[in-house]
C-alpha positions in Angstrom: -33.6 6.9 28.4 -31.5 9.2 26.4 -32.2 9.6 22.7 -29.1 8.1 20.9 -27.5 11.1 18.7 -24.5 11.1 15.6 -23.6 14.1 17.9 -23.5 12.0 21.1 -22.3 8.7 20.3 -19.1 9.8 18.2 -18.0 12.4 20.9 -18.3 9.1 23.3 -16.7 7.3 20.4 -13.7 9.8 20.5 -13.1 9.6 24.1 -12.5 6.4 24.1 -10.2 6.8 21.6 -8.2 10.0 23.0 -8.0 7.5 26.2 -6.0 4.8 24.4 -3.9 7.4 23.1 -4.6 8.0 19.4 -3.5 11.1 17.2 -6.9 12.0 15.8 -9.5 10.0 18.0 -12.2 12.5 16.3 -11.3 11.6 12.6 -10.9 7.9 13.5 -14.1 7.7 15.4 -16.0 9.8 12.5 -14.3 6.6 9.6 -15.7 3.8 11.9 -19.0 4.7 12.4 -19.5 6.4 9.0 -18.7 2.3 7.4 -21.4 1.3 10.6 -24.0 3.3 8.5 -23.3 3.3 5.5 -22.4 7.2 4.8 -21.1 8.6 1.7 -17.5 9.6 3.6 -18.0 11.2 6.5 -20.3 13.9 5.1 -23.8 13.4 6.5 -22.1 13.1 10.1 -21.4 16.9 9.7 -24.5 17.7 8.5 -26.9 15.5 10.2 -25.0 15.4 14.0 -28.6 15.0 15.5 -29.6 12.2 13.4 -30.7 9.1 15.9 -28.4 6.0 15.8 -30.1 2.8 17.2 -28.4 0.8 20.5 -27.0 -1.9 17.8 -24.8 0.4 15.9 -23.9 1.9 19.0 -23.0 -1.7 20.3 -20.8 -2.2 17.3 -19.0 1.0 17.3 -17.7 0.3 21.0 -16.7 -3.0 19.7 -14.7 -1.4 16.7 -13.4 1.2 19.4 -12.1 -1.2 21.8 -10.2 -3.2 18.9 -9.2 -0.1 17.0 -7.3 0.6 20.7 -5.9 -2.1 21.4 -3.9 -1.4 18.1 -5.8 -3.0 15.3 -5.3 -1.0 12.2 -8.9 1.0 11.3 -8.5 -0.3 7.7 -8.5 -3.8 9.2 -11.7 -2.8 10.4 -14.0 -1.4 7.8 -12.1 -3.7 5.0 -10.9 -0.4 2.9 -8.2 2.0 2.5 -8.5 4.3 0.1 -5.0 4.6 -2.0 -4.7 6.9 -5.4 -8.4 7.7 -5.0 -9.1 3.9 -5.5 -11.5 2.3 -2.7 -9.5 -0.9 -2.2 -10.3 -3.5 -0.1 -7.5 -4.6 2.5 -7.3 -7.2 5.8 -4.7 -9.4 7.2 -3.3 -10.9 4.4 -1.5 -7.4 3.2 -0.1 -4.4 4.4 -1.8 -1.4 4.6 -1.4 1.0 1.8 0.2 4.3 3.2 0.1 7.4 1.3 4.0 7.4 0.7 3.4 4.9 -1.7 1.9 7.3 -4.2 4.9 8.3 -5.1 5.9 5.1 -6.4 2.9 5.3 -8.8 3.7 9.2 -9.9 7.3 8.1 -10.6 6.7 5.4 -12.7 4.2 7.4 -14.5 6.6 10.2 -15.1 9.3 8.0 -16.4 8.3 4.5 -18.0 9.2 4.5 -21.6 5.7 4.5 -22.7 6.7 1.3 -25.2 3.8 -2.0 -25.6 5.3 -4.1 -23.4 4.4 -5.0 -19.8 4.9 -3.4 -16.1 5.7 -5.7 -13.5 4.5 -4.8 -10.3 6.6 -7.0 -7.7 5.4 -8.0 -4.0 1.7 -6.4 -5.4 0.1 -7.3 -2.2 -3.3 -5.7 -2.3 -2.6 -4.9 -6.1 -2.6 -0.7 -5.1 0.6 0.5 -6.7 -0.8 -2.3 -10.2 -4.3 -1.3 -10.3 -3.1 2.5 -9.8 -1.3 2.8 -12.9 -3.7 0.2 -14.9 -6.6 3.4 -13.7 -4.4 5.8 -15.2 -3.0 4.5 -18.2 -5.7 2.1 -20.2 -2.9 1.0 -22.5 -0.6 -0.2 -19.7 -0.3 -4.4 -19.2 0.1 -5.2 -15.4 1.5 -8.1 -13.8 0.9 -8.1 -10.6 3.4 -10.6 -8.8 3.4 -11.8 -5.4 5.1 -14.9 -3.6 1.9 -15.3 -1.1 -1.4 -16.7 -3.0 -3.6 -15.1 0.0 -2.3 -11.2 -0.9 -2.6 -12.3 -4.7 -6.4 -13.0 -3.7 -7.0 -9.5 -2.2 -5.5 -7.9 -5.4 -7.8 -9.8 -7.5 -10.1 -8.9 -5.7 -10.0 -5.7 -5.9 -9.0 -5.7 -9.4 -12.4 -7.0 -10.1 -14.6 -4.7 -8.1 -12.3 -1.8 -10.4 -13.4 -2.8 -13.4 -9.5 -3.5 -13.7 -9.1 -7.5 -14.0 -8.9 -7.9 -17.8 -5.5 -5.2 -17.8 -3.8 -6.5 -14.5 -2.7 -10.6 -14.8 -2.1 -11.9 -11.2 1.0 -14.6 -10.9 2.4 -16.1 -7.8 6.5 -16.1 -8.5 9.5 -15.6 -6.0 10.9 -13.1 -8.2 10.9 -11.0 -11.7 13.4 -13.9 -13.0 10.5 -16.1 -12.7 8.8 -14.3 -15.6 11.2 -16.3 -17.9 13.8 -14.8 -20.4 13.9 -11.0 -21.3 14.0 -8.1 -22.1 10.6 -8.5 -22.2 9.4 -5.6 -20.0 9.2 -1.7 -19.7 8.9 -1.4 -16.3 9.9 -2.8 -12.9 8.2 -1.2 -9.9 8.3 -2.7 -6.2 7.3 -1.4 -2.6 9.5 -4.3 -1.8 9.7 -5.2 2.4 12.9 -3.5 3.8 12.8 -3.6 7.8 15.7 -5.4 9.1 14.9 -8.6 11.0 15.9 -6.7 14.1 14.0 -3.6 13.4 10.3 -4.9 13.5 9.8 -4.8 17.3 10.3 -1.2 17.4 7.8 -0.3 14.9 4.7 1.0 15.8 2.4 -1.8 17.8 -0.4 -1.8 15.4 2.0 -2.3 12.4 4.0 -5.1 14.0 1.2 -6.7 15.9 -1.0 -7.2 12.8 0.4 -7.0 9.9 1.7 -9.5 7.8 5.3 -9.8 9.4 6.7 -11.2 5.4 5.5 -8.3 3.9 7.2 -5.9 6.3 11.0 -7.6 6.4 13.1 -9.6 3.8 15.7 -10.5 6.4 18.3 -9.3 8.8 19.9 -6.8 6.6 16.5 -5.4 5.3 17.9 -5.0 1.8 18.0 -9.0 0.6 14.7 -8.3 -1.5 16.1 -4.9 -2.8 19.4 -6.3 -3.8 17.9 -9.4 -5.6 15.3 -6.9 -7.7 17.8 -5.0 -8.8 20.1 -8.0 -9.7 17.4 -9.9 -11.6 15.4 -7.1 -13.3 18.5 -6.1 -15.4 17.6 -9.2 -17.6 13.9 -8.8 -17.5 13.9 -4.6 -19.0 14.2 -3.4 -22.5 16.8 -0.7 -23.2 16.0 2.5 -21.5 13.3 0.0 -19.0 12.4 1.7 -15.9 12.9 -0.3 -12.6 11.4 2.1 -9.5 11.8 1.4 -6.0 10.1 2.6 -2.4 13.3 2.4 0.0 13.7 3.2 3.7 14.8 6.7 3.5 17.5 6.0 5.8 19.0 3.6 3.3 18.6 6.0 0.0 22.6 6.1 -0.5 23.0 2.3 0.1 20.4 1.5 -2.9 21.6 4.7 -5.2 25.2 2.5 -4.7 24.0 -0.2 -5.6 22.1 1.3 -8.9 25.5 2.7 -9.8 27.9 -0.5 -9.2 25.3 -2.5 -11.2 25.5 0.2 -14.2 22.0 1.4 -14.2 21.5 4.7 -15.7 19.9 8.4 -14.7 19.3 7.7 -11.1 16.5 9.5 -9.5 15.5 9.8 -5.8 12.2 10.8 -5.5 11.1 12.7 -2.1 7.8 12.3 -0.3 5.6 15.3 0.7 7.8 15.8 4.3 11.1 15.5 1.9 12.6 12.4 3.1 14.0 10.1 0.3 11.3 7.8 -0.6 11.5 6.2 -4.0 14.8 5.0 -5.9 14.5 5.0 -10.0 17.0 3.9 -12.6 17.2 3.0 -16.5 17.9 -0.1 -17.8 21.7 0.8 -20.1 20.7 1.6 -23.3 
């Protein structure tokens, strides 16, 4: 019987992988059997490729493989993503965090008014763009909102394991009207869902299949959510407030307009690192 190497069962691992198509079977193989064992990152698979790995873990990686390529998300299967250099925990009650969101987080750094009241982060899901600026800025108050109590449980969640909970309040609402009169808030910031209706089928199968569908489209039009932030969080900002946006980047002059026609001030369009439009800022009127 052959002995069971690191070496051995990640390049079967891979293979697999390549078969089902994947951009970087090696890298996903390496995250899935690194969270088998336990490994600080992936760093004692480089080091230790002839380490032995027993026939369970081996049993277990094929299983992971064979979901991971039928188009399950990897973060789905080790229950993490890391996002801002935060470890959060994520399933199927909320999206993913990409990497694109990160500029969200360095936007509203850059330009909230720095006053003592509260940010609002709307649609929160698993609390990464909330708990992100509450691990940047101790003086910062959070509110995490979200319309779905099951995403508001994975935020808590992971605003607890943080060390975060007692600066980030969790509340279910529909909208930022539903945080009563204003202004009564510095800061706005939403990675709101903006996939037209239509739209969904053709993303990619493992986003489509298994992710929450409500967190991924609004509506037909894709910008029902977008529109109704803007209209609402007019009321809830202080003078000079900062309401931030992720947007489809094919739809960055559609949500610049409608910053304009509502009066908003010193729009910004942020770009992400491959320079398409990906986050829409404004300024509450002074």
């Amino acid at each position: 019987m052959s002995r069971l190497t690191v070496a051995a069962v990640l390049e079967a691992a891979a293979s697999r992988l390549r078969a089902a198509g994947l951009a970087q079977p090696r890298l996903e193989a390496e995250v899935l059997l690194a969270h088998l064992l336990g490994t600080d990152g992936r760093v004692r698979l480089w080091r230790e490729p002839e380490a032995p790995v027993a026939r369970e873990v081996e049993g277990e990686l094929d299983e992971l493989c064979r979901r991971r390529a039928s188009g399950e998300p990897s973060a789905y299967l080790t229950g993490q993503r890391e996002f801002w250099s935060l470890p959060l925990a994520v399933d199927r009650r909320v999206l993913v965090p990409r990497p694109e969101t990160e500029h969200l987080v360095e936007t509203a750094l850059a330009r909230l008014p720095g006053g003592a009241e509260p940010v609002v982060d709307f649609g929160t899901g698993s609390g990464c763009v909330a708990l992100a600026l509450a691990s940047e800025r101790p003086e910062l108050r959070l509110i995490a909102v979200d319309r779905d109590p099951a995403a508001l449980a994975v935020a808590g969640e992971n605003a607890r394991r943080l060390g975060l909970a007692g600066q980030v309040l969790l509340l279910r609402a529909d909208g930022v009207a539903a945080l009563g009169p204003g202004p009564c808030l510095q800061g706005v910031v939403s990675n709101p869902p903006y996939v037209p209706a239509g739209s969904v089928a053709r993303l990619q199968p493992e986003v489509r299949e298994h992710e929450p569908r409500h967190a991924l489209t609004p509506g037909p039009d894709g910008l029902e959510l977008t529109r109704a932030i803007v209209a609402d969080a007019a009321s809830a900002l202080i003078p000079g407030g900062l309401l931030a946006l992720e947007v489809d980047p094919a739809r960055r002059d559609e949500v610049v307009a409608l910053l304009a026609q509502a009066g908003w001030e010193g729009v910004q369009v942020t770009p992400d690192l491959e320079g398409r439009p990906r986050v829409v800022s404004a300024l509450r009127r002074r």
